[in-house]
PyMOL CGO cylinders between C-alpha atoms (Angstrom):
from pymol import cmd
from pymol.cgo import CYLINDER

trace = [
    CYLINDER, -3.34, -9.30, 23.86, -1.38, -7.19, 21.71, 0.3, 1, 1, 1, 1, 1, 1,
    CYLINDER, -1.38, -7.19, 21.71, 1.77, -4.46, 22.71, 0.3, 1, 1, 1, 1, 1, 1,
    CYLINDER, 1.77, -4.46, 22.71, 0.95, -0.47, 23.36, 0.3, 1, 1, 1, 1, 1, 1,
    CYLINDER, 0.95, -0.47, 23.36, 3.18, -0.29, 20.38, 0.3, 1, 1, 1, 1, 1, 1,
    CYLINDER, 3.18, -0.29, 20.38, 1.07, -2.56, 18.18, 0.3, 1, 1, 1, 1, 1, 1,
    CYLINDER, 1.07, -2.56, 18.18, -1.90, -0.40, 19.12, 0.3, 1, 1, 1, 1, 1, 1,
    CYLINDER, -1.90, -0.40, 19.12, 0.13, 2.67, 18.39, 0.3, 1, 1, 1, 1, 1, 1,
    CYLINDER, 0.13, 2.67, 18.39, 0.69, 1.26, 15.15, 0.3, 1, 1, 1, 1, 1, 1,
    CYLINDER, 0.69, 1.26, 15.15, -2.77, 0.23, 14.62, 0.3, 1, 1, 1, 1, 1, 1,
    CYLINDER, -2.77, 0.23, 14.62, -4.25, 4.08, 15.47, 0.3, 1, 1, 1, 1, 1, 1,
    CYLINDER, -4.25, 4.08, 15.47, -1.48, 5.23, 12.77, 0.3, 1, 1, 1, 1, 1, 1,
    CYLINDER, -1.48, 5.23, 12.77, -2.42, 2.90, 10.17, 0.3, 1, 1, 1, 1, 1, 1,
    CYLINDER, -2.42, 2.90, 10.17, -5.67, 3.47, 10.49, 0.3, 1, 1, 1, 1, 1, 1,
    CYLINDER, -5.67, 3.47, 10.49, -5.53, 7.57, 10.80, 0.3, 1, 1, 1, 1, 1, 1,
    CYLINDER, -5.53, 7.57, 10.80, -3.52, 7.47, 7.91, 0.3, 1, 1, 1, 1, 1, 1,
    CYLINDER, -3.52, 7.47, 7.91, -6.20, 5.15, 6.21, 0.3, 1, 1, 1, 1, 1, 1,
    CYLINDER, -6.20, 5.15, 6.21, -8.76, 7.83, 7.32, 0.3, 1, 1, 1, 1, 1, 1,
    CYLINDER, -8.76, 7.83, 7.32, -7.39, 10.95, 6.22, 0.3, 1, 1, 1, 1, 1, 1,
    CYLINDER, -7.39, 10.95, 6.22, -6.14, 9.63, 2.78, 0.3, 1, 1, 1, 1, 1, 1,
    CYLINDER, -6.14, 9.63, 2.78, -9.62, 8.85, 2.13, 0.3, 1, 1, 1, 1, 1, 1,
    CYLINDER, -9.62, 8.85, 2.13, -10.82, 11.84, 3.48, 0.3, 1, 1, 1, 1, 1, 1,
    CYLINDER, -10.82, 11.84, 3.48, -9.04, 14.35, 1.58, 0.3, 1, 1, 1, 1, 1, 1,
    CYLINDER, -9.04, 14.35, 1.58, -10.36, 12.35, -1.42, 0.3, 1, 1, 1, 1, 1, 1,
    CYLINDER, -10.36, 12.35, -1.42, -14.15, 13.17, -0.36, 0.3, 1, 1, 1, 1, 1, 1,
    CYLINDER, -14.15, 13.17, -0.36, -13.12, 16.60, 0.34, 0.3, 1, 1, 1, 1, 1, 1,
    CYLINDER, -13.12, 16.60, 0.34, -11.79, 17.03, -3.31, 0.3, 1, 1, 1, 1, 1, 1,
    CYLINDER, -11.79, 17.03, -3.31, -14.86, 16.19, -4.61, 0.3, 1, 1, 1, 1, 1, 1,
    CYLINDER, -14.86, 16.19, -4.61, -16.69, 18.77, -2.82, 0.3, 1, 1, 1, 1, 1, 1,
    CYLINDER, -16.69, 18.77, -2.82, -13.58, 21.27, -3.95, 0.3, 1, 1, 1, 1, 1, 1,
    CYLINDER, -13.58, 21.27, -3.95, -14.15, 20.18, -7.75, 0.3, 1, 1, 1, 1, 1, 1,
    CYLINDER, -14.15, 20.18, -7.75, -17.76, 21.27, -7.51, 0.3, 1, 1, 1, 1, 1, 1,
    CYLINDER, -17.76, 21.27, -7.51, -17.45, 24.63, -5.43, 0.3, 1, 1, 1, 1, 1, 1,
    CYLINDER, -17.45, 24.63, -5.43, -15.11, 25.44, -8.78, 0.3, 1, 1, 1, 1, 1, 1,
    CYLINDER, -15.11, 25.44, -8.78, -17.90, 24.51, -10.71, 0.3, 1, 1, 1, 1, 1, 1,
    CYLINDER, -17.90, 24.51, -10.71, -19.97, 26.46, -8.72, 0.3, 1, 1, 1, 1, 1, 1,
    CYLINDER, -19.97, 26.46, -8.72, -17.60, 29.53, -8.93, 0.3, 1, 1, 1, 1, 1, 1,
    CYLINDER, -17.60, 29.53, -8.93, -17.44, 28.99, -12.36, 0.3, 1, 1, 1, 1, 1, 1,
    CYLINDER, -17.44, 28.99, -12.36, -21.01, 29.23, -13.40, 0.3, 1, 1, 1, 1, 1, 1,
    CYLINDER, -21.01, 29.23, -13.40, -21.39, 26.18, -14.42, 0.3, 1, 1, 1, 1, 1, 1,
    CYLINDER, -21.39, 26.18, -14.42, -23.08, 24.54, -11.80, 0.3, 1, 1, 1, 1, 1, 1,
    CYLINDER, -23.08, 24.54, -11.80, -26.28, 26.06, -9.32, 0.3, 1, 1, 1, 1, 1, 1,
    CYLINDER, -26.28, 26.06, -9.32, -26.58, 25.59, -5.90, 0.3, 1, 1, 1, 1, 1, 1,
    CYLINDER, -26.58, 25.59, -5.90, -28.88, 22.81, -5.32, 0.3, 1, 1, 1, 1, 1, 1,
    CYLINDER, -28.88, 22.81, -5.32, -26.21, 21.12, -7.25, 0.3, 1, 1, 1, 1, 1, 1,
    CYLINDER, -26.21, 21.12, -7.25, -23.67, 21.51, -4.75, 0.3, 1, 1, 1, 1, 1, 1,
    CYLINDER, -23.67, 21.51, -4.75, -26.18, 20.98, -2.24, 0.3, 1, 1, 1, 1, 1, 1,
    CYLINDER, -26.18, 20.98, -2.24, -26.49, 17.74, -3.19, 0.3, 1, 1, 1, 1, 1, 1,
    CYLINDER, -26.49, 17.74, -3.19, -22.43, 17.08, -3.57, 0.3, 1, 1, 1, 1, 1, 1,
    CYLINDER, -22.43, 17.08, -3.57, -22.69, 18.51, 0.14, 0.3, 1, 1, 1, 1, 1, 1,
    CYLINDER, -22.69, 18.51, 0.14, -25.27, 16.13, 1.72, 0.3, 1, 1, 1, 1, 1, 1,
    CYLINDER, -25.27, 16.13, 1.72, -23.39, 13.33, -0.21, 0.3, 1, 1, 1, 1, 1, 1,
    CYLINDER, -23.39, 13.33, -0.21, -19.89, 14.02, 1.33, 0.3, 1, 1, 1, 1, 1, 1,
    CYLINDER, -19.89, 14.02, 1.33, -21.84, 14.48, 4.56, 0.3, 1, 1, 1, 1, 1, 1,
    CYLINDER, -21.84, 14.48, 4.56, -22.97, 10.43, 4.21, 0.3, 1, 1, 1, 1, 1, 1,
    CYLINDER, -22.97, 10.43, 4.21, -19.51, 9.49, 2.79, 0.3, 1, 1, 1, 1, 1, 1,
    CYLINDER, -19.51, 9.49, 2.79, -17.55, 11.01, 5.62, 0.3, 1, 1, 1, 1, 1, 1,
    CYLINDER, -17.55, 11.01, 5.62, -20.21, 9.91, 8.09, 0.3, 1, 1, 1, 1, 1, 1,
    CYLINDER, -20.21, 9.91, 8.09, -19.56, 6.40, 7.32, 0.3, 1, 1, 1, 1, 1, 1,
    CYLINDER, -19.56, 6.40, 7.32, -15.92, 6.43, 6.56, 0.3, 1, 1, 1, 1, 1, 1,
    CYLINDER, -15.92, 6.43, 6.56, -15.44, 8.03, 10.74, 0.3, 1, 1, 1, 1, 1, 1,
    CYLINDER, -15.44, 8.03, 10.74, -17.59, 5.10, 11.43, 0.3, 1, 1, 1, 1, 1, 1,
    CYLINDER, -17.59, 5.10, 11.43, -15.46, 2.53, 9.89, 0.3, 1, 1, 1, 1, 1, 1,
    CYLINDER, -15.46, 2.53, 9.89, -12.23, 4.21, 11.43, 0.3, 1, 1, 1, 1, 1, 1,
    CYLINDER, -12.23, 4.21, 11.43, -13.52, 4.78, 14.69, 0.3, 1, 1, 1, 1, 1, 1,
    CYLINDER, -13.52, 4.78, 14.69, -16.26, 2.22, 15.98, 0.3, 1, 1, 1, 1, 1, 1,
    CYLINDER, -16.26, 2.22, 15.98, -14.54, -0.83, 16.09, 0.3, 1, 1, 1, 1, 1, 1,
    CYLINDER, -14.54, -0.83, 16.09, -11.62, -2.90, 17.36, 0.3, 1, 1, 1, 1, 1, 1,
    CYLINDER, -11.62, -2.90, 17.36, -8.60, -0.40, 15.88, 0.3, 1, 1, 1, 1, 1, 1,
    CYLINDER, -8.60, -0.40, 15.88, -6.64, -3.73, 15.50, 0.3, 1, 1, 1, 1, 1, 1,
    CYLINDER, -6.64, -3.73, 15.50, -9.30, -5.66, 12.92, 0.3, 1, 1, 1, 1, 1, 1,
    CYLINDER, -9.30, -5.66, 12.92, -9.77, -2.21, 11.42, 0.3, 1, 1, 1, 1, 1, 1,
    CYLINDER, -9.77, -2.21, 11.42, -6.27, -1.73, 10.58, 0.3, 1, 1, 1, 1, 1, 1,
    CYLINDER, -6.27, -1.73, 10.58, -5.73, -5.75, 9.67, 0.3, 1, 1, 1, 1, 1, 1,
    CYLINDER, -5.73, -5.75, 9.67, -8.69, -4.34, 7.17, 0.3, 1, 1, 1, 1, 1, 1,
    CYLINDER, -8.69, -4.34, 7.17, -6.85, -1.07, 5.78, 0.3, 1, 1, 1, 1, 1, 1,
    CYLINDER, -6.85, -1.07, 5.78, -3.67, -2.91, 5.38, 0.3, 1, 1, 1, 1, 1, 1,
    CYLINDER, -3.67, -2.91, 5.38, -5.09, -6.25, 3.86, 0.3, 1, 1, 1, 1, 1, 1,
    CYLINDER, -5.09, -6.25, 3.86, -8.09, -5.01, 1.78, 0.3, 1, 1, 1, 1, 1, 1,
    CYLINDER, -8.09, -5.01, 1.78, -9.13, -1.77, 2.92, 0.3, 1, 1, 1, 1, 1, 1,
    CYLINDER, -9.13, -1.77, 2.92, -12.89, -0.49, 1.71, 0.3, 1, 1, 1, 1, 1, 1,
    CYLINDER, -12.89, -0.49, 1.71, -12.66, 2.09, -1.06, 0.3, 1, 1, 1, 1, 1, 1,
    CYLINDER, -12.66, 2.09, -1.06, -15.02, 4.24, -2.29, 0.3, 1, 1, 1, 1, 1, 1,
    CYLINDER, -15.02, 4.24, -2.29, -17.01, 5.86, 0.10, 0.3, 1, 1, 1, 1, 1, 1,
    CYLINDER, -17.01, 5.86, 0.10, -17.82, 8.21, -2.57, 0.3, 1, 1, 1, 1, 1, 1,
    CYLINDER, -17.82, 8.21, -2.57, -19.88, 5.56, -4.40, 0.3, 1, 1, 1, 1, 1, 1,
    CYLINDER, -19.88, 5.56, -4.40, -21.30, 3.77, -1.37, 0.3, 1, 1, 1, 1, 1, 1,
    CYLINDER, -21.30, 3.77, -1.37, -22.71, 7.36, -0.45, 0.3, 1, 1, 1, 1, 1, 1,
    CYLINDER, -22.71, 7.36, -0.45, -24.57, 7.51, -3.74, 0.3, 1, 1, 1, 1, 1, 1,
    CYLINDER, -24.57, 7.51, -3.74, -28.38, 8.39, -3.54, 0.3, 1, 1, 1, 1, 1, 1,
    CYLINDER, -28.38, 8.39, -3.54, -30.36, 4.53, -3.97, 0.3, 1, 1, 1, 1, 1, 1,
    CYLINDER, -30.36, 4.53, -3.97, -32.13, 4.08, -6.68, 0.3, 1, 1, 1, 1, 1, 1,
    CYLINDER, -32.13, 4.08, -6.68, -36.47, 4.67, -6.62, 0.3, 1, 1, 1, 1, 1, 1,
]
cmd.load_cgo(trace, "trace")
C-alpha cells in the first residue's frame, strides 16, 4: 500500500499528464477555427475537427481517470501514450 503523499504525487503527475495533452487537442481545434475565420476552411470542416477532439479528449479523460492513478502515472512517467490526436482519427472503409 502506498503513502497519501505517493497518491498525491500520483494525481499530480497524472493531471499534469492530462492537461499537457489536453491543451494540445485544444490547439488543434484553435488552428482550424482560424482557418475557419479566415475563409479558408467551411464548417463541416470544423465540424469534423470538432467531433474528432470530442473522441480524442473522450479517451484521453478515460486514460487519466478510470484506472488505478498509481499504474497510470507509472505509465505517464515511464512511457506515457501520445497522440490522442491520431488514435482519434476516423477508421478507414
Amino acid at each position: 500500500m502506498s503513502s497519501k503523499s505517493e497518491q498525491r504525487k500520483a494525481r499530480e503527475d497524472v493531471a499534469a499528464y492530462h492537461e499537457a495533452e489536453l491543451s494540445g487537442l485544444v490547439a488543434h481545434v484553435g488552428e482550424v477555427i482560424d482557418k475557419f475565420r479566415a475563409g479558408e476552411i467551411d464548417a463541416f470542416d470544423v465540424d469534423q475537427v470538432l467531433f474528432r477532439y470530442s473522441r480524442a479528449a473522450k479517451e484521453l479523460w478515460k486514460f487519466c481517470n478510470l484506472g488505478n492513478v498509481e499504474i497510470t502515472a507509472r505509465f505517464v512517467r515511464e512511457d506515457p501514450p501520445r497522440d490522442w490526436w491520431q488514435r482519434a482519427a476516423p477508421k478507414p472503409r
